[in-house]
PDB file of N, CA, C and O in Angstrom:
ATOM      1  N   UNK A   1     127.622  86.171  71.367  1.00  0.00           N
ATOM      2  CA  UNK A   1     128.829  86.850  70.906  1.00  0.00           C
ATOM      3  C   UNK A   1     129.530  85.962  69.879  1.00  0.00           C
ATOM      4  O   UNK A   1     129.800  84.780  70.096  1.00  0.00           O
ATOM      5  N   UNK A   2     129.857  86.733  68.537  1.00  0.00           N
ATOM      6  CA  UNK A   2     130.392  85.830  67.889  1.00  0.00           C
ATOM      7  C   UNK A   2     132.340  85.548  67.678  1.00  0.00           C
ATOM      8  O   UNK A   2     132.822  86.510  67.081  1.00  0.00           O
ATOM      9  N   UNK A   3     133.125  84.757  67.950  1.00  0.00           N
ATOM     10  CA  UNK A   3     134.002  85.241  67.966  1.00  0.00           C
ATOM     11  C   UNK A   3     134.738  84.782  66.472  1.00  0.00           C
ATOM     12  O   UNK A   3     134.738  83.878  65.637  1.00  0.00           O
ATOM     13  N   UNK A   4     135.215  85.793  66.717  1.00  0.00           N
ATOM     14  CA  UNK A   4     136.261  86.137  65.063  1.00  0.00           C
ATOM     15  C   UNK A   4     137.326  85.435  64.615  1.00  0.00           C
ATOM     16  O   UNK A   4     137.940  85.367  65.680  1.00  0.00           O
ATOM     17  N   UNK A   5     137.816  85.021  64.052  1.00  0.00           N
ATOM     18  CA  UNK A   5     139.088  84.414  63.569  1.00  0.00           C
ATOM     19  C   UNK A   5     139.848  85.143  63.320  1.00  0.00           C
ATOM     20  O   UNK A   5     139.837  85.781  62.267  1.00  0.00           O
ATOM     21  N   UNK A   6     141.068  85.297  64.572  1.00  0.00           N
ATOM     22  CA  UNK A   6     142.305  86.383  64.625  1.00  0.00           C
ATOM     23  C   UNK A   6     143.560  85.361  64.166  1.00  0.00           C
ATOM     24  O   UNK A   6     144.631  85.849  64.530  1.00  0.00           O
ATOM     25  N   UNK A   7     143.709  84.199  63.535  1.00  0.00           N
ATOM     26  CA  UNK A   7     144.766  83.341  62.825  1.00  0.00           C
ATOM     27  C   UNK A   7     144.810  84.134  61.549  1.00  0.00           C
ATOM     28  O   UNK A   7     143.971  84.395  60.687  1.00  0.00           O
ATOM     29  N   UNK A   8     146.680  84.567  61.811  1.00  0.00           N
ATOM     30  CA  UNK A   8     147.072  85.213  61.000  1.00  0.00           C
ATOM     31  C   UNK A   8     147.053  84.656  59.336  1.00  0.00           C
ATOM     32  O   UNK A   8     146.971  83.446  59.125  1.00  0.00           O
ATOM     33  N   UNK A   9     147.123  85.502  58.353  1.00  0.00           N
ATOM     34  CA  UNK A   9     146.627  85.077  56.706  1.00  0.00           C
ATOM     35  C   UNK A   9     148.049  84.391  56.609  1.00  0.00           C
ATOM     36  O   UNK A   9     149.130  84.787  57.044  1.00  0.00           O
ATOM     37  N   UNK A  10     147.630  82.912  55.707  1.00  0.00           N
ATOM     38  CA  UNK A  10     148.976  82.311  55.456  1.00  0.00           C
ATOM     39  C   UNK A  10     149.452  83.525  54.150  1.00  0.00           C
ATOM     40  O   UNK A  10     148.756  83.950  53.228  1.00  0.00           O
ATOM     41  N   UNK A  11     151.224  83.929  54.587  1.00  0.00           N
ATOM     42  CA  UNK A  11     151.514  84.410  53.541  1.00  0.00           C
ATOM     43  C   UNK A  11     151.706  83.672  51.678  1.00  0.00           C
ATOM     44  O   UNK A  11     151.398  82.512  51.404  1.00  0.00           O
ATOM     45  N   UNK A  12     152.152  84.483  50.858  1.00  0.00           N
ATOM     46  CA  UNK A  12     151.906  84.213  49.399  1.00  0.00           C
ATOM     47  C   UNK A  12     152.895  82.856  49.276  1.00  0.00           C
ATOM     48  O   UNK A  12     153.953  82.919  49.902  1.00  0.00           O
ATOM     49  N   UNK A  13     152.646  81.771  48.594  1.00  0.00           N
ATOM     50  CA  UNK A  13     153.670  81.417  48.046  1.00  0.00           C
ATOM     51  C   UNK A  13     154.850  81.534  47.538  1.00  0.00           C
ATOM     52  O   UNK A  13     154.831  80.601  46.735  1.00  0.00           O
ATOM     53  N   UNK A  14     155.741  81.959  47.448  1.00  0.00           N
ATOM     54  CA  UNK A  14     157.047  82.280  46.665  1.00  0.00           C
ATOM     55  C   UNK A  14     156.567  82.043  45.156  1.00  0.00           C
ATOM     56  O   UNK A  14     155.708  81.307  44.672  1.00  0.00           O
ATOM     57  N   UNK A  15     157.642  83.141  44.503  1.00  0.00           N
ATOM     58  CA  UNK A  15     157.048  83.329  43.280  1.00  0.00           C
ATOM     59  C   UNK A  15     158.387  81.764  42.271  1.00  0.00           C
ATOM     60  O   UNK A  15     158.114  80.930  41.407  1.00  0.00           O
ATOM     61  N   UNK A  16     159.758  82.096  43.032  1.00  0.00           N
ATOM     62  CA  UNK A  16     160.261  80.901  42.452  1.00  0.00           C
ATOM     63  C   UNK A  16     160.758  79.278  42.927  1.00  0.00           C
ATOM     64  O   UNK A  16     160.764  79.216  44.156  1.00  0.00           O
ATOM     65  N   UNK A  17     160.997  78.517  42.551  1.00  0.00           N
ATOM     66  CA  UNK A  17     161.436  77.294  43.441  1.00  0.00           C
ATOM     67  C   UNK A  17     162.170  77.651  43.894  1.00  0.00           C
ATOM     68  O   UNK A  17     161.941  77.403  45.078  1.00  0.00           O
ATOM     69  N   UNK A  18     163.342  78.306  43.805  1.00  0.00           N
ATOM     70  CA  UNK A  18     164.171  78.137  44.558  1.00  0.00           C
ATOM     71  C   UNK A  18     163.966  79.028  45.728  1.00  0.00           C
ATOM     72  O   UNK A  18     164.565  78.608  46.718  1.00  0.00           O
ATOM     73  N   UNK A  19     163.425  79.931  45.888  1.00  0.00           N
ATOM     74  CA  UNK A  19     162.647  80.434  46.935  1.00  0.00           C
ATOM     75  C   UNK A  19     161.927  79.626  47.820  1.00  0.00           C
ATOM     76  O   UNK A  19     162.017  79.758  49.041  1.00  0.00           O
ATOM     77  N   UNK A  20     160.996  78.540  47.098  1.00  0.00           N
ATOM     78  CA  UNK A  20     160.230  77.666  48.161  1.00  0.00           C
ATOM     79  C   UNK A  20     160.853  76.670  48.381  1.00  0.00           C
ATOM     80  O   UNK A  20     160.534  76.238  49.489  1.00  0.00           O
ATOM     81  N   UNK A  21     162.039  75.694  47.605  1.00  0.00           N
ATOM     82  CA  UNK A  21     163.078  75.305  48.454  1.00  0.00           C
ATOM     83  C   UNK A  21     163.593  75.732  49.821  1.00  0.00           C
ATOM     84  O   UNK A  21     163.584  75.145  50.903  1.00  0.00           O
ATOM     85  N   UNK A  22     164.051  76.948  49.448  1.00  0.00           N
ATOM     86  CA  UNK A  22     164.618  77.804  50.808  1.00  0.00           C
ATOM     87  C   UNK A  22     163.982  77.588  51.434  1.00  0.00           C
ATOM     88  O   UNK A  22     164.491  76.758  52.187  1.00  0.00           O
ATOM     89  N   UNK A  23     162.622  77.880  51.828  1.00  0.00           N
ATOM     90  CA  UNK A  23     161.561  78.081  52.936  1.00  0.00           C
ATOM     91  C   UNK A  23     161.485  76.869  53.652  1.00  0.00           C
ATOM     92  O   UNK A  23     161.440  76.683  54.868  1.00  0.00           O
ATOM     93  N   UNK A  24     161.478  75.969  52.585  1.00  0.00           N
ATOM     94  CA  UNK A  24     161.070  74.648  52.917  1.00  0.00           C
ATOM     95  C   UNK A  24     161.835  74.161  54.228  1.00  0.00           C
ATOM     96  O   UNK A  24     161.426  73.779  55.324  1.00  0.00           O
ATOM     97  N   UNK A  25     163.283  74.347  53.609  1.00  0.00           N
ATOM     98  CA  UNK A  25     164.721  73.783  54.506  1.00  0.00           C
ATOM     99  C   UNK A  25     164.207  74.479  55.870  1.00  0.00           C
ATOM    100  O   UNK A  25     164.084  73.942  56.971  1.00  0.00           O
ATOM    101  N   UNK A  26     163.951  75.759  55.522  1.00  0.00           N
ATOM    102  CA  UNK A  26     164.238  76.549  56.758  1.00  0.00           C
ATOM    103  C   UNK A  26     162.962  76.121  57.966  1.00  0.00           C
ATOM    104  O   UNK A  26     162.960  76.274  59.188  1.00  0.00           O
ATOM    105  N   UNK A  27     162.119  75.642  57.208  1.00  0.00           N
ATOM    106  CA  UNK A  27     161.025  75.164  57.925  1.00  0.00           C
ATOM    107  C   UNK A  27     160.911  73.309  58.490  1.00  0.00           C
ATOM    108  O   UNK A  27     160.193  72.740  59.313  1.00  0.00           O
ATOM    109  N   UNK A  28     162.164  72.773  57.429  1.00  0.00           N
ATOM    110  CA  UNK A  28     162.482  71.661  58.411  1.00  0.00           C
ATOM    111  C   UNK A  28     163.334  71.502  59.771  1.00  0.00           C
ATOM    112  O   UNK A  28     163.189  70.763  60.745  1.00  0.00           O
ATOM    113  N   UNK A  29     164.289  72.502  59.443  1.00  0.00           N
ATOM    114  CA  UNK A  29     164.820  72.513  60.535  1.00  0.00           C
ATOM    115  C   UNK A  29     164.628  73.241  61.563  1.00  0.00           C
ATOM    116  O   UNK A  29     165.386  73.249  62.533  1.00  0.00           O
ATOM    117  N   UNK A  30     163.588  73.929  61.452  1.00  0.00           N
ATOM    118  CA  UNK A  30     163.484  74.823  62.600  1.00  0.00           C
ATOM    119  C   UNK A  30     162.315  73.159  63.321  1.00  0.00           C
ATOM    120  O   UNK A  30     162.419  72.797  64.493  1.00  0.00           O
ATOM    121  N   UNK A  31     161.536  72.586  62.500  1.00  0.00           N
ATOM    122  CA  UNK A  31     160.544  71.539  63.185  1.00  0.00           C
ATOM    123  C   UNK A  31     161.787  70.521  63.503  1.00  0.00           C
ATOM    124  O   UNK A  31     161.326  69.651  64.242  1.00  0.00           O
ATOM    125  N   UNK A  32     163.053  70.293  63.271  1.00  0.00           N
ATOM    126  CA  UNK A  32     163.575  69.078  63.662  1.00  0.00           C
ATOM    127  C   UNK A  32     164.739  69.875  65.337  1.00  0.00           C
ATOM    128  O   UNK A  32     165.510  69.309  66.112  1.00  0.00           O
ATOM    129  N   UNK A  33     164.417  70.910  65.259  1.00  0.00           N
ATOM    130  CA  UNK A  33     164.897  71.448  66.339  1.00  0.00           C
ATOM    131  C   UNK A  33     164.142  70.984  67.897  1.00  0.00           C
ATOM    132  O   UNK A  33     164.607  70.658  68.989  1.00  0.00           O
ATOM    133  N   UNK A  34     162.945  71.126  67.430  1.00  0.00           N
ATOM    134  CA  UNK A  34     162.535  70.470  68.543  1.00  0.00           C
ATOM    135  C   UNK A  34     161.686  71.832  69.924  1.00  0.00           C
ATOM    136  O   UNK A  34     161.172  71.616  71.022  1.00  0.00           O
ATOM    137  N   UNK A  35     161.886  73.026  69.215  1.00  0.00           N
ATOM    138  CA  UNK A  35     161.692  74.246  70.179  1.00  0.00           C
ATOM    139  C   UNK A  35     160.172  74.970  69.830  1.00  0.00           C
ATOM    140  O   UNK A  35     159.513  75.784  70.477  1.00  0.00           O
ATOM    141  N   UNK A  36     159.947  74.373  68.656  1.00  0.00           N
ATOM    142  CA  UNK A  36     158.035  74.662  68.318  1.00  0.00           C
ATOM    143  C   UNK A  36     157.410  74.653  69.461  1.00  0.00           C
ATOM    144  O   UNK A  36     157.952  74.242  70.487  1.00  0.00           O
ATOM    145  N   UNK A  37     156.569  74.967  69.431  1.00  0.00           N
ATOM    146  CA  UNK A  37     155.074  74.603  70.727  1.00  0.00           C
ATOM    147  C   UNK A  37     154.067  73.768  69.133  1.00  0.00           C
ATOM    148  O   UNK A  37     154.152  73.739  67.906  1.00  0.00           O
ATOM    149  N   UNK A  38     153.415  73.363  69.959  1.00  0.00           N
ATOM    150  CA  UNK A  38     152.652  72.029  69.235  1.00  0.00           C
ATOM    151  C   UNK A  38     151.842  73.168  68.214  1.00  0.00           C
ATOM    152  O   UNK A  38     151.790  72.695  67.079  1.00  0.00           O
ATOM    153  N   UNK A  39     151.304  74.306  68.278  1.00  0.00           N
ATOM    154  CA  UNK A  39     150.521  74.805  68.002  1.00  0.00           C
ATOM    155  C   UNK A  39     151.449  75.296  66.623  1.00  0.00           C
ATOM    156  O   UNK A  39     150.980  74.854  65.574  1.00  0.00           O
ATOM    157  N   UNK A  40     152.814  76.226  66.450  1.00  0.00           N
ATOM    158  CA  UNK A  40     153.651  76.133  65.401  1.00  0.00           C
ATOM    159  C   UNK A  40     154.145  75.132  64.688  1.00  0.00           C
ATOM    160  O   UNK A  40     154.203  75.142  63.458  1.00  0.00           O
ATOM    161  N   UNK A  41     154.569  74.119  65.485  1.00  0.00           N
ATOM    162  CA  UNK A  41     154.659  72.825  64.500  1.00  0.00           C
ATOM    163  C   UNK A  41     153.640  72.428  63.565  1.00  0.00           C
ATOM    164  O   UNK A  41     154.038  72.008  62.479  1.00  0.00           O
ATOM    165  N   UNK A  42     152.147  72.492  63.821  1.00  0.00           N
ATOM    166  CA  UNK A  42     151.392  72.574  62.944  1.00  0.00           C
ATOM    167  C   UNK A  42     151.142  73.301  62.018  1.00  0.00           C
ATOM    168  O   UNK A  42     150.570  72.915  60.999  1.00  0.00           O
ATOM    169  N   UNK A  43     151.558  74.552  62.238  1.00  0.00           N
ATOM    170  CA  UNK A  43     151.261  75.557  61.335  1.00  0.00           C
ATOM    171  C   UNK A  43     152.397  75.082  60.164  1.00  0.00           C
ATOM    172  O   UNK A  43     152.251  74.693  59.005  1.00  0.00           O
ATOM    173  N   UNK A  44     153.505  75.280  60.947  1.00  0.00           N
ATOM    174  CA  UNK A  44     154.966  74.843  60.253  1.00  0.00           C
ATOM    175  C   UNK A  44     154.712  73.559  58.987  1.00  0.00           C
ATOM    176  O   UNK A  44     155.189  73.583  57.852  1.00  0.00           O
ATOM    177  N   UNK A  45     153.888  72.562  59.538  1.00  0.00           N
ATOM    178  CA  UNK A  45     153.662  71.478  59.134  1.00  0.00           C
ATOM    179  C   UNK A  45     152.878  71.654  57.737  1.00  0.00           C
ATOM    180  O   UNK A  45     152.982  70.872  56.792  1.00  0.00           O
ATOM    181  N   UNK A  46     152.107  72.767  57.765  1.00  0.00           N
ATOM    182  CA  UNK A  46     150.899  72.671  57.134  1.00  0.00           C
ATOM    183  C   UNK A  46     151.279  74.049  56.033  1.00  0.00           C
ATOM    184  O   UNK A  46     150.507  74.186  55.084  1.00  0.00           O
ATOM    185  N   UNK A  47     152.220  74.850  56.138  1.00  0.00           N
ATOM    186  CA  UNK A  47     153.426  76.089  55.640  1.00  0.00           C
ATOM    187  C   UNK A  47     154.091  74.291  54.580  1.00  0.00           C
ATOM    188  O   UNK A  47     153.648  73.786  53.549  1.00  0.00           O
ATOM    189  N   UNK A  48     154.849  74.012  55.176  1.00  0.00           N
ATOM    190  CA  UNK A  48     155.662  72.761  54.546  1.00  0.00           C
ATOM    191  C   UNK A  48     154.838  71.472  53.260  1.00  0.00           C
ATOM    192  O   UNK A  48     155.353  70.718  52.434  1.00  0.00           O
ATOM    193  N   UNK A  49     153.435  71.733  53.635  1.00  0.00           N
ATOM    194  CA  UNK A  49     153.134  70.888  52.665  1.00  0.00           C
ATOM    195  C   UNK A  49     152.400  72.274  51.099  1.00  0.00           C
ATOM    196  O   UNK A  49     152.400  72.138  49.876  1.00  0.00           O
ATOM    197  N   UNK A  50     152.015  73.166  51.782  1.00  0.00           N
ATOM    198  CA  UNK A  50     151.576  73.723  50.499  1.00  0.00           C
ATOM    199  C   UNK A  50     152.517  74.373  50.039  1.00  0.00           C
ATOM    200  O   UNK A  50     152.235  75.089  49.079  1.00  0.00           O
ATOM    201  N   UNK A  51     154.262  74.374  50.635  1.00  0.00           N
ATOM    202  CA  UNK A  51     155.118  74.658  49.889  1.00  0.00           C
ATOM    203  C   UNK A  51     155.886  73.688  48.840  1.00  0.00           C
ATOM    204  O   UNK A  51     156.391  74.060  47.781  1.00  0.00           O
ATOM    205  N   UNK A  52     155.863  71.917  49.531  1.00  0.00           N
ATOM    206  CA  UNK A  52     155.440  71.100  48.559  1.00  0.00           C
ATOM    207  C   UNK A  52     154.928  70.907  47.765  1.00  0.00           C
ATOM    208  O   UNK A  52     155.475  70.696  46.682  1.00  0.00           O
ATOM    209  N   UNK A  53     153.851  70.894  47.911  1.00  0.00           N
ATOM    210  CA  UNK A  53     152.746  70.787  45.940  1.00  0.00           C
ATOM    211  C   UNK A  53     152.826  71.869  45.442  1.00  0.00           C
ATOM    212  O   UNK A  53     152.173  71.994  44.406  1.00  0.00           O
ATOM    213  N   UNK A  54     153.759  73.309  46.004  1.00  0.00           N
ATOM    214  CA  UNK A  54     153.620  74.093  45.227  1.00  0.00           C
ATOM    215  C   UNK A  54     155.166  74.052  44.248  1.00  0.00           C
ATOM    216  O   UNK A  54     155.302  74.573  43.141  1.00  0.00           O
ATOM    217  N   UNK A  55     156.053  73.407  44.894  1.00  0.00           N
ATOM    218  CA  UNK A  55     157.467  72.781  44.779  1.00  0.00           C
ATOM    219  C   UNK A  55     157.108  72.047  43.108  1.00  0.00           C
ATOM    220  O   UNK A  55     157.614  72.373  42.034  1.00  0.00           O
ATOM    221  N   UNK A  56     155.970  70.873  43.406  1.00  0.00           N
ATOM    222  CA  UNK A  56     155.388  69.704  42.185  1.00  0.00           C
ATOM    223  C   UNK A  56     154.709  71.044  41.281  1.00  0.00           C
ATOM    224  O   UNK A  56     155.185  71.186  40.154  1.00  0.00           O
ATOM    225  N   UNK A  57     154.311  71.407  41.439  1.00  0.00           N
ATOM    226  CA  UNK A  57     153.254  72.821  40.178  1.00  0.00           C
ATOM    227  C   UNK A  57     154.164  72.867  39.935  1.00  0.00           C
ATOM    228  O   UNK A  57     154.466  71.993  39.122  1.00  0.00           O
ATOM    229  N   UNK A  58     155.354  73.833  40.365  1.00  0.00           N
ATOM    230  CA  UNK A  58     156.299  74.662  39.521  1.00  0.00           C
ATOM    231  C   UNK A  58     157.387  73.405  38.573  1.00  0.00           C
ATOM    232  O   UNK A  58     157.930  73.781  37.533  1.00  0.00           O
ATOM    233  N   UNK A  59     157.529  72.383  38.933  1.00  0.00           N
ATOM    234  CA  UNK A  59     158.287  71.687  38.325  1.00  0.00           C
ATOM    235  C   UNK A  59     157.528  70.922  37.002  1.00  0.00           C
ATOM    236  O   UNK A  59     157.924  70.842  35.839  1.00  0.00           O
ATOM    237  N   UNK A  60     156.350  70.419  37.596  1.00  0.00           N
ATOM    238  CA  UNK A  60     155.314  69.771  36.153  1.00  0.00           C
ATOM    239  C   UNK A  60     155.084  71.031  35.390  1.00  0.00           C
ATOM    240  O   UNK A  60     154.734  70.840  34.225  1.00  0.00           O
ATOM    241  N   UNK A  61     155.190  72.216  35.748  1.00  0.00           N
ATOM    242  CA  UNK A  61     154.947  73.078  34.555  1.00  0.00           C
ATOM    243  C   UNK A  61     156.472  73.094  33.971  1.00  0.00           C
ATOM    244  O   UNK A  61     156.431  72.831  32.769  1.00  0.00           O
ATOM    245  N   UNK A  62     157.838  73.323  34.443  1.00  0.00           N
ATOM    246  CA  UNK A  62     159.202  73.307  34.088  1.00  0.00           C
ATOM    247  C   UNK A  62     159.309  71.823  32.686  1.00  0.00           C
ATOM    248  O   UNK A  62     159.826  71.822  31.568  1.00  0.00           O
ATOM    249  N   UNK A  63     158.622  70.841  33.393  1.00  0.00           N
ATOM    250  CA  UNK A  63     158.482  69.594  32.829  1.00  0.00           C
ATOM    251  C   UNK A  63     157.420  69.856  31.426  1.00  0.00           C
ATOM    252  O   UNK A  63     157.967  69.535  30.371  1.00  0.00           O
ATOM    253  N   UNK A  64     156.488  70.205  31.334  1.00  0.00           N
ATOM    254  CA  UNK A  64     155.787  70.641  30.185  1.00  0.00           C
ATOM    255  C   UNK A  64     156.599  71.494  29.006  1.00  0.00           C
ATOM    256  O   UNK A  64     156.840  71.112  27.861  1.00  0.00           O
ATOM    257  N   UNK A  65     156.911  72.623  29.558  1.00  0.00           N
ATOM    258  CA  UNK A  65     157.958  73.535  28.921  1.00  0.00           C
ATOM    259  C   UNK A  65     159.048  72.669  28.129  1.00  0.00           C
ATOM    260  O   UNK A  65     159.319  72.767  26.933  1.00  0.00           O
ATOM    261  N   UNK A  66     159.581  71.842  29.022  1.00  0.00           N
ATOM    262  CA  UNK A  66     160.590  71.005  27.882  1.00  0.00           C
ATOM    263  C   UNK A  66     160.469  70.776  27.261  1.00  0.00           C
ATOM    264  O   UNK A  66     161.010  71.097  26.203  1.00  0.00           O
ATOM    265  N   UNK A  67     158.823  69.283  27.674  1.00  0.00           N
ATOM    266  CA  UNK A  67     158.555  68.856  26.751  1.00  0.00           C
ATOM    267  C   UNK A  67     157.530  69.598  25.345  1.00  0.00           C
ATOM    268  O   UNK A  67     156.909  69.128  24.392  1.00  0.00           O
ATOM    269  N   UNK A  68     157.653  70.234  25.594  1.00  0.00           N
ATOM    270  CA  UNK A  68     157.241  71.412  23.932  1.00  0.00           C
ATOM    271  C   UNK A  68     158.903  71.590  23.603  1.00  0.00           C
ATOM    272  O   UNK A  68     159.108  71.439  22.399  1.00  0.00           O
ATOM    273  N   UNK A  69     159.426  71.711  23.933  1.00  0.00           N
ATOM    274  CA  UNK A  69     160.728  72.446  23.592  1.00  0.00           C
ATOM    275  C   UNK A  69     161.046  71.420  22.704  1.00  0.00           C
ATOM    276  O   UNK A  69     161.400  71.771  21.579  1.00  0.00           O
ATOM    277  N   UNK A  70     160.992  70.089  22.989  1.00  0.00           N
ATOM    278  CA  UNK A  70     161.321  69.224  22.664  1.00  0.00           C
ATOM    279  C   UNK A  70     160.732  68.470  21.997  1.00  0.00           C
ATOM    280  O   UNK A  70     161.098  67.295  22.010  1.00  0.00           O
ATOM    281  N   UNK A  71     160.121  68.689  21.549  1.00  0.00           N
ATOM    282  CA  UNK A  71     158.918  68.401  20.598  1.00  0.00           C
ATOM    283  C   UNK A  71     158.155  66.678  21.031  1.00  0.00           C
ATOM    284  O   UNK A  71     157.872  65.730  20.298  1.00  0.00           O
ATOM    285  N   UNK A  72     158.055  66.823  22.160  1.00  0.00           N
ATOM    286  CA  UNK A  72     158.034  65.847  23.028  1.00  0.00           C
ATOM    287  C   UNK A  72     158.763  64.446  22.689  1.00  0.00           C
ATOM    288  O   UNK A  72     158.214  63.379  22.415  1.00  0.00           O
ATOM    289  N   UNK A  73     159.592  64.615  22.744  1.00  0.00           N
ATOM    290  CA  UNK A  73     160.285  63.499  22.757  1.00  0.00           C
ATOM    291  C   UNK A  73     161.557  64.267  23.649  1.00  0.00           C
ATOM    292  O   UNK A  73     162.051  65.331  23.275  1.00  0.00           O
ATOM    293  N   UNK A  74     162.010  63.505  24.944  1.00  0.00           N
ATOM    294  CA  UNK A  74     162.437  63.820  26.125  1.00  0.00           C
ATOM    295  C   UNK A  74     163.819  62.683  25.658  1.00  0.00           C
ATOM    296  O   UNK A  74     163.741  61.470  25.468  1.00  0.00           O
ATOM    297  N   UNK A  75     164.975  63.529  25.570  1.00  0.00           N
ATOM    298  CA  UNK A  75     165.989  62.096  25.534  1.00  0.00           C
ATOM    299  C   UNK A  75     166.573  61.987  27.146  1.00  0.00           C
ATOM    300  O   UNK A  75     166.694  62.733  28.118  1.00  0.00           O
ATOM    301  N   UNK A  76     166.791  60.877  26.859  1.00  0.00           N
ATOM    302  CA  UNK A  76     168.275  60.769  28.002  1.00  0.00           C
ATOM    303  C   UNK A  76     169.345  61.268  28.133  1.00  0.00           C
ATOM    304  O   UNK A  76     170.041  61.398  27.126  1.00  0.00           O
ATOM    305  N   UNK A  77     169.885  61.763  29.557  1.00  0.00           N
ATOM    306  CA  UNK A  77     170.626  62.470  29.331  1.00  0.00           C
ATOM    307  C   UNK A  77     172.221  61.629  29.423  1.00  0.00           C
ATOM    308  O   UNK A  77     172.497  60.771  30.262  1.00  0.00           O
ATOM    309  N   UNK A  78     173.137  62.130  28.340  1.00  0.00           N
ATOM    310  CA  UNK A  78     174.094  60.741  28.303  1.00  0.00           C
ATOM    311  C   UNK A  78     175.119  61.863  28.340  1.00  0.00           C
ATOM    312  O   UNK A  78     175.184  62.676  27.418  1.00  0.00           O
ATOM    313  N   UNK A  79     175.867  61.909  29.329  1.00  0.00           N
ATOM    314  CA  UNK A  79     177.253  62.567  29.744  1.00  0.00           C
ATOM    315  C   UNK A  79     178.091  62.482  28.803  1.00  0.00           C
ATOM    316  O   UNK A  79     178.625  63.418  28.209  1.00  0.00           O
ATOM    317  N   UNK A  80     178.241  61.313  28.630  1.00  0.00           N
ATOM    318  CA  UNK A  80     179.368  61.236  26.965  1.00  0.00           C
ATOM    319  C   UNK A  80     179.126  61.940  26.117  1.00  0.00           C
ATOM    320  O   UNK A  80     180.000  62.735  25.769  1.00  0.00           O
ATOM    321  N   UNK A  81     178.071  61.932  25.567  1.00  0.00           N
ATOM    322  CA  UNK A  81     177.844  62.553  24.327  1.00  0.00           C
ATOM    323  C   UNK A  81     178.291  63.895  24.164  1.00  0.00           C
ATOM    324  O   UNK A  81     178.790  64.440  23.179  1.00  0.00           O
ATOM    325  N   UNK A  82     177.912  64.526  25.787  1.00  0.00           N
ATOM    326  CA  UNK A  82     177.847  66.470  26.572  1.00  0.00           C
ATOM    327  C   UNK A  82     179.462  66.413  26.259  1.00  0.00           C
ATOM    328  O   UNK A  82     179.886  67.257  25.469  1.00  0.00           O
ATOM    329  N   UNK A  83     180.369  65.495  26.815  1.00  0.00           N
ATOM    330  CA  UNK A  83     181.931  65.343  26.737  1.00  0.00           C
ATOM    331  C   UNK A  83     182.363  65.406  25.404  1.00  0.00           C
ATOM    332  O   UNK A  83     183.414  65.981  25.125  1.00  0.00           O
ATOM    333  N   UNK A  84     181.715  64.915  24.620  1.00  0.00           N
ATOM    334  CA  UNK A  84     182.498  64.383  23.284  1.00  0.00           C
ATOM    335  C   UNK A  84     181.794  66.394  22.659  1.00  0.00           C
ATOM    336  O   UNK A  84     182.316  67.490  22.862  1.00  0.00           O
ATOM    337  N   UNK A  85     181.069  66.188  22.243  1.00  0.00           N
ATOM    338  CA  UNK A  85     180.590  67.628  22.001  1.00  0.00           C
ATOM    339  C   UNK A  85     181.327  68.757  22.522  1.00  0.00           C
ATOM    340  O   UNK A  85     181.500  69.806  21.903  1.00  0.00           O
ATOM    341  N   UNK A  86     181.731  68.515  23.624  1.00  0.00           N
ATOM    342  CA  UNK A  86     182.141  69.462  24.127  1.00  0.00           C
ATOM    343  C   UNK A  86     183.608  69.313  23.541  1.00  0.00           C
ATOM    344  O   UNK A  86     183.922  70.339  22.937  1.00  0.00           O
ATOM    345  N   UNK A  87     184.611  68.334  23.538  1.00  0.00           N
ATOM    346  CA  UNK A  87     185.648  68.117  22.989  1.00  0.00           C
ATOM    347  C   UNK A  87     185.719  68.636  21.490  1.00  0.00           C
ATOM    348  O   UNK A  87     186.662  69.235  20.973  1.00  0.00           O
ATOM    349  N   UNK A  88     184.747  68.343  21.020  1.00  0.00           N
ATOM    350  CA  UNK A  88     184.967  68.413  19.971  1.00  0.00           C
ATOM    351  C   UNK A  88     184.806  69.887  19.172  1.00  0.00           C
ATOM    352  O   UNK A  88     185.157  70.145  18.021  1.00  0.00           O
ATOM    353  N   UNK A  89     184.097  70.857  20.259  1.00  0.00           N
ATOM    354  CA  UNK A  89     183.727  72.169  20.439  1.00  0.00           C
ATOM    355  C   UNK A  89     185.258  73.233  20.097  1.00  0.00           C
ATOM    356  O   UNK A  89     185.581  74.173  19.370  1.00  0.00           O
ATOM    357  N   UNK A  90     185.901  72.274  21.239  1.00  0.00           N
ATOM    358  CA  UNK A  90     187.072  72.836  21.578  1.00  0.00           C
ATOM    359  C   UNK A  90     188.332  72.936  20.770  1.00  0.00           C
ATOM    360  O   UNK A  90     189.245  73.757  20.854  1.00  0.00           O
ATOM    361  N   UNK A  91     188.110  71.520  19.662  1.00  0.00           N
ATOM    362  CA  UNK A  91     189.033  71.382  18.786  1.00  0.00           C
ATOM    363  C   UNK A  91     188.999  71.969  17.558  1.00  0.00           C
ATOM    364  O   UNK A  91     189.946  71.982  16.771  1.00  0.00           O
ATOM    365  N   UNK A  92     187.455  72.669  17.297  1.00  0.00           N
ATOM    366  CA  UNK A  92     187.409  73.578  16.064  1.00  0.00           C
ATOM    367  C   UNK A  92     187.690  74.765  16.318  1.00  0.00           C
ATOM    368  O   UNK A  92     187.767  75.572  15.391  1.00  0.00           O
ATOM    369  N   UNK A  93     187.959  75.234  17.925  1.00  0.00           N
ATOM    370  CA  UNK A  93     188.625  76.715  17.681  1.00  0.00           C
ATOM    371  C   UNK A  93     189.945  77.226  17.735  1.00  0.00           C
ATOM    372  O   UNK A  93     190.157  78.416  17.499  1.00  0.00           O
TER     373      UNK A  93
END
């Protein structure tokens, strides 16, 4: 007799980060609760990491995108400058 594999299909990834953020949280704290059975904590565990590298995909591609945007050259980001610009935004209208 052969038996079948009735372990349910992991569902889709989330289509945005901030979606698999969400999940993520919701999946730490339900494991730092402490009320899993060993058998969900794993699952939970293993839900939590391919929502991780899927967390790193969506951001190294966010990170690519810039850097085209930017014709790769990535500056620093300097608050003053955002302030003074912005001041100075304000004083030509």
């Amino acid at each position: 007799m052969v038996k079948k594999n009735t372990a349910p299909a992991e569902p889709p990834l989330p289509a945005s980060f901030e979606e698999a953020v969400a999940e993520l949280e919701t999946l730490v704290q339900r494991m730092e609760g402490g009320s899993l059975s060993l058998e969900d904590s794993l699952a939970a565990y293993k839900r939590g990491v391919a929502l991780s590298g899927h967390c790193r995909t969506l951001l190294a591609d966010v990170q690519q995108q810039v850097r085209i945007l930017e014709g790769e050259l990535l500056k620093p980001f300097d608050l003053q400058n955002v302030q003074n610009d912005a001041a100075a935004g304000a004083s030509d209208a």
